[in-house]
C-alpha positions in Angstrom: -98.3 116.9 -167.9 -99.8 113.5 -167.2 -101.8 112.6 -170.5 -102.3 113.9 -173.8 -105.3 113.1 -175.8 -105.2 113.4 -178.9 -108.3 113.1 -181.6 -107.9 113.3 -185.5 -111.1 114.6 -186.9 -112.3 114.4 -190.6 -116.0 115.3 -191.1 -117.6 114.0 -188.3 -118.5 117.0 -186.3 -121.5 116.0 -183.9 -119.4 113.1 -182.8 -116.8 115.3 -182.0 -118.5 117.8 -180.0 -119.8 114.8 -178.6 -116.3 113.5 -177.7 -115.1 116.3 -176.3 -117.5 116.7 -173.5 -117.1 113.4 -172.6 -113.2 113.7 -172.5 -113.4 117.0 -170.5 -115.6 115.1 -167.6 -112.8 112.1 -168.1 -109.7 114.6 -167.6 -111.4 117.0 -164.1 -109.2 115.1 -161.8 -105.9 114.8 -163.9 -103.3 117.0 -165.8 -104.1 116.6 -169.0 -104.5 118.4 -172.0 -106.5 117.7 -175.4 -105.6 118.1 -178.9 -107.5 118.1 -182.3 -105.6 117.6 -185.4 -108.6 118.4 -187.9 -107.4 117.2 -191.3 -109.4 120.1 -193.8 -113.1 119.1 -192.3 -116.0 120.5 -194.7 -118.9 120.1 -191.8 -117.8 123.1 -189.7 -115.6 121.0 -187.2 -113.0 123.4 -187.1 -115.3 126.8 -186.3 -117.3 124.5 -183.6 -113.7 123.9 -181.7 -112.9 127.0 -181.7 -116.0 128.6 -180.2 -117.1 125.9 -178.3 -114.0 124.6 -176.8 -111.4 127.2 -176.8 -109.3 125.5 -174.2 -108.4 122.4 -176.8 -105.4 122.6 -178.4 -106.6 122.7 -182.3 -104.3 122.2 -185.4 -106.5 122.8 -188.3 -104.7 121.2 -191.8 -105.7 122.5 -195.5 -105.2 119.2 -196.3 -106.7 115.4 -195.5 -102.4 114.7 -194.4 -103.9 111.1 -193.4 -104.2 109.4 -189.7 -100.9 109.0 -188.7 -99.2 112.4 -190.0 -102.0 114.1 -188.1 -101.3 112.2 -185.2 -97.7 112.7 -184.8 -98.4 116.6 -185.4 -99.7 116.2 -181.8 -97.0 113.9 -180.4 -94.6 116.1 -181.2 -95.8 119.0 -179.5 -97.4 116.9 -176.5 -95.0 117.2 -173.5 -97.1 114.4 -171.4 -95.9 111.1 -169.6 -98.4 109.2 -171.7 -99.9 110.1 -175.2 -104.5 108.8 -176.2 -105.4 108.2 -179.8 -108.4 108.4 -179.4 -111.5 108.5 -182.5 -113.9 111.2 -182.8 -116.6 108.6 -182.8 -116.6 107.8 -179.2 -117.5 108.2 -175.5 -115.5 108.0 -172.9 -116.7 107.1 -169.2 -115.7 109.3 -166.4 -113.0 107.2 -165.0 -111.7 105.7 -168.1 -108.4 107.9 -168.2 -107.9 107.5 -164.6 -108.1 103.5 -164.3 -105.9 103.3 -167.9 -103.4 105.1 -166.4 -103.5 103.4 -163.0 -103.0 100.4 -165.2 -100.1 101.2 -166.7 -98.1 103.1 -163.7 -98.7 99.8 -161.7 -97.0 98.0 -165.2 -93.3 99.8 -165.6 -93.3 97.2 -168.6 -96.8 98.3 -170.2 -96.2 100.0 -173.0 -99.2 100.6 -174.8 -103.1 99.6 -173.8 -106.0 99.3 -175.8 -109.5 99.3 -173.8 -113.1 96.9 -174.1 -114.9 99.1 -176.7 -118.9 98.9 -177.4 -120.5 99.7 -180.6 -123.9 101.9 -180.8 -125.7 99.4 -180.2 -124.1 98.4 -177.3 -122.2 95.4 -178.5 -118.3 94.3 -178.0 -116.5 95.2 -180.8 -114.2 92.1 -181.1 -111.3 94.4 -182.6 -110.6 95.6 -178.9 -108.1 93.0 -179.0 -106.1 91.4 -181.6 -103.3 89.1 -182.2 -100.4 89.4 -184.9 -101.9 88.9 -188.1 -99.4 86.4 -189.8 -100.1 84.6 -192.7 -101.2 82.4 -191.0 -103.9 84.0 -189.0 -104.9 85.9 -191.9 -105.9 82.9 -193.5 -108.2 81.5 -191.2 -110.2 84.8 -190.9 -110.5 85.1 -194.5 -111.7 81.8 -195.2 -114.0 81.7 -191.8 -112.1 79.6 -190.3 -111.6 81.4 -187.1 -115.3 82.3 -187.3 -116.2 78.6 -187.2 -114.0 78.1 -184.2 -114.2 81.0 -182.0 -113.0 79.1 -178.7 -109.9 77.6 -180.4 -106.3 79.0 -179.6 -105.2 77.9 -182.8 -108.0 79.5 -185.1 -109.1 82.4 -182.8 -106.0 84.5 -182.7 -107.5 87.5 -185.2 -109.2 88.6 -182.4 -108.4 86.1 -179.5 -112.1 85.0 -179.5 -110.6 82.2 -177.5 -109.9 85.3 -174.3 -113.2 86.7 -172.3 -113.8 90.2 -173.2 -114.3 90.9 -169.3 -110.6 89.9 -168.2 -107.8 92.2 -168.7 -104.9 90.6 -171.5 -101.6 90.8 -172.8 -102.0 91.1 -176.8 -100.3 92.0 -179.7 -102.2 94.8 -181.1 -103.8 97.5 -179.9 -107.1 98.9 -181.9 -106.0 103.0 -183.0 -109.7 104.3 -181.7 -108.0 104.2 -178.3 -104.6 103.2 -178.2 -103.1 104.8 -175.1 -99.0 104.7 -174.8 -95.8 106.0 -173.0 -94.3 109.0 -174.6 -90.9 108.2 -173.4 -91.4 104.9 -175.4 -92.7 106.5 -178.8 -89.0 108.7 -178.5 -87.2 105.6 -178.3 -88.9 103.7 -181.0 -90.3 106.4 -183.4 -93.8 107.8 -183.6 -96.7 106.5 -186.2 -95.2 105.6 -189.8 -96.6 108.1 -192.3 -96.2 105.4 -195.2 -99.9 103.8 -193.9 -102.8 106.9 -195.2 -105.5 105.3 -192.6 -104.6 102.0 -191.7 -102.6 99.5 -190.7 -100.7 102.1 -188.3 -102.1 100.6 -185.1 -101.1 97.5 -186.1 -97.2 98.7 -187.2 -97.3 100.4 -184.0 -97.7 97.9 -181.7 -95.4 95.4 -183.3 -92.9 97.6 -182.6 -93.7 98.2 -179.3 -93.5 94.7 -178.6 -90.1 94.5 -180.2 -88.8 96.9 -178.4 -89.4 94.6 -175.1 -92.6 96.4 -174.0 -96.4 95.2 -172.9 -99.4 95.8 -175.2 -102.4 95.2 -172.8 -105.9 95.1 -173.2 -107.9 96.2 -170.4 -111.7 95.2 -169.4 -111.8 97.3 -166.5 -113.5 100.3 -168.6 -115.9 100.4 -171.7 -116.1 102.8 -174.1 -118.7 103.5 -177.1 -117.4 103.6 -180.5 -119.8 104.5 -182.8 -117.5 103.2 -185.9 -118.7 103.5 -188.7 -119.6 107.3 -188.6 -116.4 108.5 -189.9 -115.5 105.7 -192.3 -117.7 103.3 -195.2 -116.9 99.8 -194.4 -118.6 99.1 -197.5 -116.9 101.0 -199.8 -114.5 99.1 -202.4 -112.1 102.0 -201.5 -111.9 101.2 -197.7 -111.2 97.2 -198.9 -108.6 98.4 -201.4 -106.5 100.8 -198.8 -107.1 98.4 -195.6 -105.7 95.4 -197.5 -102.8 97.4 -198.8 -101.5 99.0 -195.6 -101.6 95.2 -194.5 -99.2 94.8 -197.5 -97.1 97.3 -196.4 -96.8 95.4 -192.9 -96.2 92.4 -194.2 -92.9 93.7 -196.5 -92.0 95.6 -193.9 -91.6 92.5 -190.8 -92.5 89.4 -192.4 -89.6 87.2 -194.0 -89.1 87.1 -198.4 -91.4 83.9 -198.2 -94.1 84.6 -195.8 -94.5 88.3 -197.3 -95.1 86.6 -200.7 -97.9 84.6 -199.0 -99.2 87.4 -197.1 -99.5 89.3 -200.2 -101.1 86.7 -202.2 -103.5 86.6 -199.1 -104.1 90.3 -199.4 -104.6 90.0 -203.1 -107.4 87.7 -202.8 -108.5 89.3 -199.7 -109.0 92.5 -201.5 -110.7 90.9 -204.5 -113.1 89.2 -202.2 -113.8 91.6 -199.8 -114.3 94.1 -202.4 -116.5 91.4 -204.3 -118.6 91.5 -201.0 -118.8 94.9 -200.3 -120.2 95.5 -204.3 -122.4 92.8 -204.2 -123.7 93.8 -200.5 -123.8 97.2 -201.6 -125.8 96.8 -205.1 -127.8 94.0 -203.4 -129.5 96.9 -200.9 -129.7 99.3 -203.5 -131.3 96.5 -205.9 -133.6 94.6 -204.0 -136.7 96.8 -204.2 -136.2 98.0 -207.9 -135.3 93.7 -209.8 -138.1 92.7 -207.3 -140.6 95.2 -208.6 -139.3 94.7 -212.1 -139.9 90.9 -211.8 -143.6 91.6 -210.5 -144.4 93.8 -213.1 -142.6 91.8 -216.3 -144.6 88.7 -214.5 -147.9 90.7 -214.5 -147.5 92.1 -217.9 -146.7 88.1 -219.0 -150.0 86.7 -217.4 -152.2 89.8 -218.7 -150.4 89.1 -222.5 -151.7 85.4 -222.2 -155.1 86.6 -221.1 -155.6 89.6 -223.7 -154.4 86.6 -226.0 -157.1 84.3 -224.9 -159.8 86.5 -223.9 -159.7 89.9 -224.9 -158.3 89.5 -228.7 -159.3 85.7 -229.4 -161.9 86.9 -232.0 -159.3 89.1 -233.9 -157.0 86.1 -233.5 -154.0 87.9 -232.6 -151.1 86.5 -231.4 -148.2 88.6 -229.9 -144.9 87.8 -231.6 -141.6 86.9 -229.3 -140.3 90.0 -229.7 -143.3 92.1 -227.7 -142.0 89.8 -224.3 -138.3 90.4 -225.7 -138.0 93.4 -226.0 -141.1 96.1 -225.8 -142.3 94.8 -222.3 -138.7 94.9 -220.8 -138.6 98.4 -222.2 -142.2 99.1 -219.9 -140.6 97.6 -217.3 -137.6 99.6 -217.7 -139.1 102.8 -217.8 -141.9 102.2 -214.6 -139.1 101.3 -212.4 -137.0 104.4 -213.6 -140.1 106.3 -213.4 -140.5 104.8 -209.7 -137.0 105.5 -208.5 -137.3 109.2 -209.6 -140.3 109.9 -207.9 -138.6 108.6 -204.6 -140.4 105.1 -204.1 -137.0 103.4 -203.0 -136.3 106.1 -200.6 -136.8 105.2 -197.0 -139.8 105.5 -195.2 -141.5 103.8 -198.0 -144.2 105.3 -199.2 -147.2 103.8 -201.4 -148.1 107.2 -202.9 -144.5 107.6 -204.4 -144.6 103.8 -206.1 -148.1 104.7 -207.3 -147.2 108.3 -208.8 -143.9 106.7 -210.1 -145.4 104.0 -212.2 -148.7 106.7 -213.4 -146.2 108.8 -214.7 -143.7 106.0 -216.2 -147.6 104.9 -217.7 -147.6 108.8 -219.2 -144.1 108.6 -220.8 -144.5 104.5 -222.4 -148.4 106.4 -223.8 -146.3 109.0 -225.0 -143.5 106.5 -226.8 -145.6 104.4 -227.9 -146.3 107.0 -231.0 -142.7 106.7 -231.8 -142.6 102.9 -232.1 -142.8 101.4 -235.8 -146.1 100.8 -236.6 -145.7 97.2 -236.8 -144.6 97.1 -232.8 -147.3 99.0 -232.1 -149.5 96.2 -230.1 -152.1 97.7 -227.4 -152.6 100.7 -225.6 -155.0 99.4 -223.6 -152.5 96.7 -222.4 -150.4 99.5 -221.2 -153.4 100.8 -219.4 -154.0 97.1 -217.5 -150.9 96.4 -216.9 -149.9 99.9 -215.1 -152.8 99.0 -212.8 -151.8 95.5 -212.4 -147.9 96.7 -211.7 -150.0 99.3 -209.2 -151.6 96.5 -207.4 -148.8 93.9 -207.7 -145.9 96.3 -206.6 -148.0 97.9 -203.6 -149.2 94.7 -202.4 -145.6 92.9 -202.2 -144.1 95.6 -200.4 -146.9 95.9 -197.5 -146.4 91.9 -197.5 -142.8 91.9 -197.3 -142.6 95.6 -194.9 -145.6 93.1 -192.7 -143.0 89.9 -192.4 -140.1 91.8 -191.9 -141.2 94.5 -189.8 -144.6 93.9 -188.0 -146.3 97.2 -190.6 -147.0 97.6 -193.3 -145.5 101.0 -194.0 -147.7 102.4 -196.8 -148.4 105.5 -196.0 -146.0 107.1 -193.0 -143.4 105.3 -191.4 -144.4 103.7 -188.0 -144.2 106.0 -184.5 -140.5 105.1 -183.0 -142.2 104.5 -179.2 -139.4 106.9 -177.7 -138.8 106.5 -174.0 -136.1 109.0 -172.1 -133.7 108.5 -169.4 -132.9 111.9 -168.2 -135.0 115.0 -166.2 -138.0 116.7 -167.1 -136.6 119.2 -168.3 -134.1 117.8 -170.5 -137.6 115.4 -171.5 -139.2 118.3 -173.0 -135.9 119.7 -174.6 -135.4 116.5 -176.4 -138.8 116.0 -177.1 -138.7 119.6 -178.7 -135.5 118.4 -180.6 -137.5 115.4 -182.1 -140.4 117.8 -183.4 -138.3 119.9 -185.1 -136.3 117.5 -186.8 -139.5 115.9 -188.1 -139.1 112.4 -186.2 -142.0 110.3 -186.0 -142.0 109.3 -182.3 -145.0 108.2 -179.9 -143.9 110.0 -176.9 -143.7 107.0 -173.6 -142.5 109.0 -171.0 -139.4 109.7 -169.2 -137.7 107.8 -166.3 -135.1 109.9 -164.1 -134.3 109.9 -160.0 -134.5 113.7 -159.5 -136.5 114.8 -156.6 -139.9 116.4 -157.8 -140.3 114.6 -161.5 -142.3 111.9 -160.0 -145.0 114.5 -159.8 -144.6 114.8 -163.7 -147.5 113.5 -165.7 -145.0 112.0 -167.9 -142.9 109.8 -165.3 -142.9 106.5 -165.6 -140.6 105.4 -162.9 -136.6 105.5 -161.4 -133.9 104.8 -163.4 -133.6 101.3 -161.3 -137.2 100.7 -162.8 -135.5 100.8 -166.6 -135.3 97.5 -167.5 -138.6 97.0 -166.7 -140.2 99.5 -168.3 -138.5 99.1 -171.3 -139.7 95.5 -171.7 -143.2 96.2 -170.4 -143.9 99.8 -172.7 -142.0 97.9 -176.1 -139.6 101.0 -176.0 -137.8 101.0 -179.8 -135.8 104.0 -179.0 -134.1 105.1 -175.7 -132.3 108.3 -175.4 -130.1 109.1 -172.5 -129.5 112.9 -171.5 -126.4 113.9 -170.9 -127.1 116.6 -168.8 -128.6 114.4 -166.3 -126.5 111.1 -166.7 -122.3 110.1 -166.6 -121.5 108.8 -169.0 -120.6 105.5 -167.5 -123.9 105.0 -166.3 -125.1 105.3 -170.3 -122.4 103.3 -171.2 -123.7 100.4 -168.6 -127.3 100.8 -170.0 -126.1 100.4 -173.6 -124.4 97.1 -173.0 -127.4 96.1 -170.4 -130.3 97.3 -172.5 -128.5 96.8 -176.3 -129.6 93.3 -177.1 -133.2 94.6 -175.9 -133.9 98.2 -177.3 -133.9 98.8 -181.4 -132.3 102.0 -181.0 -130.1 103.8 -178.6 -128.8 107.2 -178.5 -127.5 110.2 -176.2 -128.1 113.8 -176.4 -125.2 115.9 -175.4 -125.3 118.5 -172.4 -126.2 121.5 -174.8 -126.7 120.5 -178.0 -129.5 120.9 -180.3 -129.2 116.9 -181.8 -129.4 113.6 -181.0 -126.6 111.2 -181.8 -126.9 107.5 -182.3 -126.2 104.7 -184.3 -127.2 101.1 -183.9 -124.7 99.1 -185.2 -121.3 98.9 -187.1 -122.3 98.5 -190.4 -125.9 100.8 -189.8 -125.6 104.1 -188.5 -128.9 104.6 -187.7 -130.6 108.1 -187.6 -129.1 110.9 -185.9 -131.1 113.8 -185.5 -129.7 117.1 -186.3 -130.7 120.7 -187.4 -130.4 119.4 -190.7 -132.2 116.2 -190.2 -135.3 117.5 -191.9 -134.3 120.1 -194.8 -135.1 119.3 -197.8 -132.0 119.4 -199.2 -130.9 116.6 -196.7 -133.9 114.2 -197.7 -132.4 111.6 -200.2 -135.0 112.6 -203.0 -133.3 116.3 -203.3 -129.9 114.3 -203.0 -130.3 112.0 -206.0 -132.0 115.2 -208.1 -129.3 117.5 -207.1 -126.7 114.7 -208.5 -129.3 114.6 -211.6 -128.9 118.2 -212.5 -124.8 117.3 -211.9 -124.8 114.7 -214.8 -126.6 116.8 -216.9 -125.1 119.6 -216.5 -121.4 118.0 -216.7 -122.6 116.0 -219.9 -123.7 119.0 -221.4 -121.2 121.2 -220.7 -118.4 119.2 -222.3 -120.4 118.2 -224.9 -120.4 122.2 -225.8 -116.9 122.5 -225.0 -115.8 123.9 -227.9 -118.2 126.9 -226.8 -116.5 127.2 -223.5 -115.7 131.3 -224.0 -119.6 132.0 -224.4 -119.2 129.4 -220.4 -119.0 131.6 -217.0 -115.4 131.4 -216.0 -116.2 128.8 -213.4 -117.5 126.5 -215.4 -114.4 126.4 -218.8 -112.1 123.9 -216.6 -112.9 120.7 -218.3 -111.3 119.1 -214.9 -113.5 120.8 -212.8 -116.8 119.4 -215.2 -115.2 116.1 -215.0 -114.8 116.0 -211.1 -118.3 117.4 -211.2 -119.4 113.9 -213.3 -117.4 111.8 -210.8 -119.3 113.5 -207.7 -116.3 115.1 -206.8 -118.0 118.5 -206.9 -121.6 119.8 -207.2 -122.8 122.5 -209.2 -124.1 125.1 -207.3 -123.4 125.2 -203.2 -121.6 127.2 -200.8 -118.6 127.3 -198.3 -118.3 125.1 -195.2 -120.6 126.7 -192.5 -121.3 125.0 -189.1 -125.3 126.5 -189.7 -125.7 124.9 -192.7 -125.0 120.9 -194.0 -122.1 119.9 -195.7 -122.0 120.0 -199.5 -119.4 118.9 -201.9 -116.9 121.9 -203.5 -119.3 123.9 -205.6 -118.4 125.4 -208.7 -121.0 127.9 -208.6 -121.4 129.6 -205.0 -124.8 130.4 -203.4 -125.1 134.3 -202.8 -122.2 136.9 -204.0 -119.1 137.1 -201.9 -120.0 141.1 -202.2 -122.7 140.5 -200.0 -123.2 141.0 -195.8 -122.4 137.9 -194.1 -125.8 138.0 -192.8 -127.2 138.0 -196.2 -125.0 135.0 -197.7 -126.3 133.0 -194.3 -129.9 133.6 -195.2 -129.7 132.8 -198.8 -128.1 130.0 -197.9 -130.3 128.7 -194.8 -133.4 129.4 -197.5 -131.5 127.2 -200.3 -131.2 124.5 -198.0 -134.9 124.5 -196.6 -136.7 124.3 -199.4 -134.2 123.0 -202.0 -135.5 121.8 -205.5 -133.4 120.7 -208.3 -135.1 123.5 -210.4 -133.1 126.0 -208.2 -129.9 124.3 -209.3 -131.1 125.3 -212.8 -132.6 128.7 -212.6 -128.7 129.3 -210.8 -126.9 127.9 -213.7 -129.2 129.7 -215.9 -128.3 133.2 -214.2 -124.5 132.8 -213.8 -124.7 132.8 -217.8 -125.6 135.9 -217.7 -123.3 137.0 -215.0 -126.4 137.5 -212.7 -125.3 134.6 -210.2 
């Protein structure tokens, strides 16, 4: 056996499918064989390998065993001259395999080689090649340093900005989405170190093949897509905390007494920053639309005080007292925004109606307080009226201003047409344009480009795929999807890094499949359309109820504790209501199914176990379409009377 590829897979089952096809048109022409080490995927991964790819070698773990243990499973079994890691997240090119290993039979001293990788937008991901990260070198990339002075041999060795990305290299470190090696070399120097859960592997790794006397290349003769980002946060404190720590575990493990101490206090800071950044990053998306409608509204409700001062009251001579701006308006405030969020109008698409019904009914609920206040902080009812039309008017306003700067529309009512142009058949045009409709995407139809004899006659051709560029520039294309049916995949891998910088949005739909996968940059996945694109339960309204009905229910519950006999068994473990508080679980769900999306362990099950597998899939596919966070209830409600 020539070549083993091997692909770890947690939860990221469209780009694995995806993957796989790509791999299969990569390996025709060579002996190779392909593994997946799934490590306890809830999306349906596992049932999709099995009945769509039964010729893959498939090792299907209970448990999340982390990267490298799952990797070695492979490399222990594989009996092939050279071993791929290789990420679910990516697409390979037809001759990818065969060039790589060209490559390294013409290198006896090559011992591992890492590959010129693309994101989803078609950009070089500078991580395709790195050097040692010393001290040192750590230190100028977390200060910015080696930002500042990309060119410079001395500051650019994080990711040897200072080497072209189109010239093959000798470098230290090889990036683990595609990190392609000699088996006889891993038996000689030992496979991936199961101390490092995620991370830090590739790097430990490579060092050691570079101790042992061997060549890490990187090679620029091939390009792959790596989505990245699809299978892990980048923005998530936890991804700072364990990345920084497996660098810890490198540093003790190769670094001298005195540079390790350095290195950690590097990692220590690193890990406080970083994780500073990805909060503040993090909570400064989420926040942005909620303090800036705050501050319009708390500003509006200032100005209409002075006026209702001034104007409306002047005869009565009444003067509101600090407290009304210190306290009572910042509880309005509080309660239109919270009214606002609940009713969706921070969701994307905006949408006017949702800000407008938001702050009607946060209006209803201060009316409705406002009996409950002491009488002497009882100040105007009719300034509660105003002002919920001025936050109307202020609020709606600033966001078709802002939506008009930042993004040519105003976006009050639907979000904008995508203008969706295809590069594939007529055939595969319709399929995808049938794929669109069903998932609920709001596209504007361009057209379709393609070389097969006999679409030109199509009404909806617009010209040969050497006519591309063009027509992308001329029709304002935002969205280009490539058919793999009709394409290789190194031609769509050429269009992505010709057309990236140009198109908004770029994506591929698999030979088959019922979904469209893309994602236009590292840190923004974009929208990938799949049969779960547009149920309800998918739409981040019924997510954020659905967590709603979770809180509540966990607070409850332990609050009632005491009670837990008169609880349904599944409910009296006060571990399982506290995972269910840390969104660890949900309340009611179901098991993985590859029909249905992927929901967190339930501690109620959708549809009795007793029941035909049909039956379960139906009550299930229903619960999904046209979820509501009253269902959640009405099921709670049941099980307590053993009836769910």
């Amino acid at each position: 056996m020539k070549l083993s590829v091997i692909i770890v897979n947690y939860n990221v089952k469209y780009f694995l499918e995806q993957c796989l096809l790509s791999v299969q048109k990569a390996i025709i022409d060579l002996e190779a064989d392909i593994w997946v080490v799934d490590n306890a995927s809830s999306d349906g991964s596992v049932e999709m390998v099995r009945a769509q790819f039964p010729e893959v070698r498939l090792i299907a773990n209970t448990d999340n065993v982390g990267f490298s243990r799952a990797n070695n499973q492979a490399i222990r079994a594989s009996e092939a001259e050279y071993v791929l890691l290789l990420n679910p997240d990516t697409v390979v090119a037809e001759d990818t395999f065969t060039k790589c290993l060209s490559f390294m039979d013409a290198r006896p001293q090559a011992g591992g080689l890492g590959i010129r990788m693309l994101d989803g937008g078609g950009r070089f991901l500078k991580e395709s090649k790195r050097g040692l990260p010393t001290p040192r070198v750590a230190f100028y990339k977390m200060f910015g340093i080696a930002a500042c002075f990309k060119n410079s041999k001395k500051y650019g060795q994080y990711h040897l900005t200072y080497l072209s990305e189109h010239e093959n290299h000798p470098v230290d470190i090889l990036a683990g989405a595609f990190m392609l090696m000699r088996k006889s070399l891993l038996n000689q120097i030992g496979l991936l170190d199961e101390k490092y859960f995620m991370y830090g592997e590739d790097i430990d790794l490579s060092y050691r093949i570079r101790l042992a006397g061997a060549e890490n290349w990187y090679f620029a003769e091939s390009a792959i897509i790596h989505y990245k980002g699809e299978s892990t946060k980048k923005d998530s404190v936890n991804y700072v905390r364990v990345f920084y720590q497996a660098m810890a575990i490198f540093a003790r493990q190769y670094f001298s007494a005195t540079n390790a101490r350095l290195f950690a206090w590097l990692i220590q800071f690193g890990i406080f920053f970083r994780a500073g950044m990805a909060l503040l990053r993090r909570w400064s998306k989420l926040a942005f639309h909620p303090l800036l409608d705050a501050a319009l509204i708390y500003s509006g409700m200032y100005l209409l005080t002075q006026f209702w001062e001034n104007n409306v009251k002047v005869e009565e001579g009444l003067i509101y007292p600090p407290i009304y701006m210190q306290l009572i308006v910042p509880i309005y405030v509080l309660l239109w925004v919270l009214s606002a969020y609940f009713s969706g109008a921070y969701d994307k698409p905006f949408r006017a109606a949702k800000l407008v019904r938001g702050l009607l009914v946060g209006t209803i609920v201060i009316s409705a307080a406002y009996g409950f206040f002491p009488p002497d902080h009882r100040y105007s009812r009719g300034l509660i009226v105003v002002g919920a039309a001025w936050s109307i008017l202020l609020t709606v306003s600033a966001r078709a201003l802002l939506n008009l700067a930042l993004y040519g529309h105003t976006g009050l009512t639907a979000p904008p047409e995508k203008g969706t142009l295809v590069v594939g058949s007529a055939a595969e045009t319709y399929r995808v344009h049938a794929i669109l409709q069903r998932a609920g995407v709001n596209h504007k139809f361009l057209g379709f480009v393609s070389d097969l004899p006999g679409d030109e006659e199509n009404e909806f051709y617009v010209g040969a795929l050497a006519d591309l560029p063009e027509a992308v520039r001329a029709l304002g294309v935002d969205e280009l999807i490539f058919c793999g049916q009709d394409l290789h995949n190194k031609q769509i891998i050429g269009y992505f890094e010709q057309l990236g910088a140009v198109v908004g949005e770029l994506k591929i739909v698999p030979a088959g499949s019922d979904y469209v996968i893309g994602s236009s940059s590292v840190d923004y996945p974009g929208d990938t359309y799949t049969p779960d694109f547009n149920l309800r339960i998918s739409l981040p309204a019924s997510k954020r109820n659905k967590r709603v009905v979770d809180l509540a229910t966990g607070f409850l519950l332990l609050l009632g504790l005491p009670l837990f006999w008169l609880y349904p068994a599944r409910l009296r473990s006060p571990m399982a209501l506290f995972r269910l508080l840390l969104g660890q679980h949900t309340l009611v769900g179901y098991p993985p199914h590859s029909q249905l999306p992927t929901l967190k362990p339930a501690l109620i099950q959708l549809a009795h176990t007793q029941q035909h597998a049909s039956l379960q899939l139906r009550i299930r596919k229903s619960y999904v379409k046209d979820y509501t966070a009253l269902e959640d209830v009405k099921i709670l409600l049941r099980s307590f009377y053993g009836k769910a």
